[in-house]
C-alpha positions in Angstrom: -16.7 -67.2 -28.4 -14.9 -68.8 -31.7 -13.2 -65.0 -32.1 -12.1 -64.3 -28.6 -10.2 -68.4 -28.5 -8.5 -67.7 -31.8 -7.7 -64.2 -30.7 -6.0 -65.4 -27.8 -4.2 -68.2 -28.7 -2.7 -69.9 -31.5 -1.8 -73.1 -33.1 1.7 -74.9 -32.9 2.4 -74.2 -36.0 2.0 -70.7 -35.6 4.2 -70.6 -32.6 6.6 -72.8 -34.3 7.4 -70.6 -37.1 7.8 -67.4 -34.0 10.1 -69.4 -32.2 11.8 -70.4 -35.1 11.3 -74.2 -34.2 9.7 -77.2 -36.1 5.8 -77.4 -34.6 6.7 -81.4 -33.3 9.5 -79.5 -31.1 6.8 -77.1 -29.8 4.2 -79.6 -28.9 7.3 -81.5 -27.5 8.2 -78.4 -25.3 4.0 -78.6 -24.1 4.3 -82.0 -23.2 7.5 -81.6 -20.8 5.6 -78.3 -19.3 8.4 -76.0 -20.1 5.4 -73.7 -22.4 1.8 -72.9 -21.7 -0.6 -75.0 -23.6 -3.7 -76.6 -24.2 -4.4 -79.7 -25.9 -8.1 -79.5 -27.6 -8.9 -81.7 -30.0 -5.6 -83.1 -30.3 -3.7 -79.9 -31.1 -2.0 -78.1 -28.7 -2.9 -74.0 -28.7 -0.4 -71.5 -27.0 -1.8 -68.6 -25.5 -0.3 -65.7 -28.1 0.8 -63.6 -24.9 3.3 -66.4 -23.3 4.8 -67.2 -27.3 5.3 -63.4 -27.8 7.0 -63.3 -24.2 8.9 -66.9 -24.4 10.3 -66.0 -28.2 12.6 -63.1 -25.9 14.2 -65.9 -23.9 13.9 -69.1 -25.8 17.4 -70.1 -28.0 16.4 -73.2 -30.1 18.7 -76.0 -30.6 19.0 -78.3 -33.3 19.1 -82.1 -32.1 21.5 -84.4 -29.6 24.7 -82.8 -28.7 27.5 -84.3 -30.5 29.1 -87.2 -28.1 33.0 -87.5 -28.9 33.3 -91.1 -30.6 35.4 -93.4 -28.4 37.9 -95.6 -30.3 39.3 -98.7 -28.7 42.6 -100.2 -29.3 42.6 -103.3 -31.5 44.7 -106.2 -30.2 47.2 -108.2 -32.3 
């Protein structure tokens, strides 16, 4: 039972270093429903068939876009 659950899916860590991602970014990607995932025992597992076919598509991004700073005028 233990065999076939590790066999088919794997930890956020694991998926993380697939996708290239940091493993809070994955689990953030679980909670907003954009992957497949379980949460057991507080740790989310990723079935290894959906990372293998979501690392094809998915692009990862590295924090906030950049806003352009607005300046105002000083008054004299």
């Amino acid at each position: 039972m233990i065999e076939d659950l590790t066999n088919s899916y794997m930890p956020s860590a694991e998926a993380a270093r697939i996708l290239g991602v940091h493993p809070v970014a994955v689990a953030q990607l679980a909670r907003k429903g954009k992957i497949r995932a379980v949460k057991i025992a507080n740790r989310w597992l990723i079935p290894r068939a959906f990372v293998e076919e979501f690392a094809k598509t998915y692009i990862p991004r590295r924090g906030r876009p950049r806003q352009k700073r607005r300046y105002t005028r000083r008054q004299t």
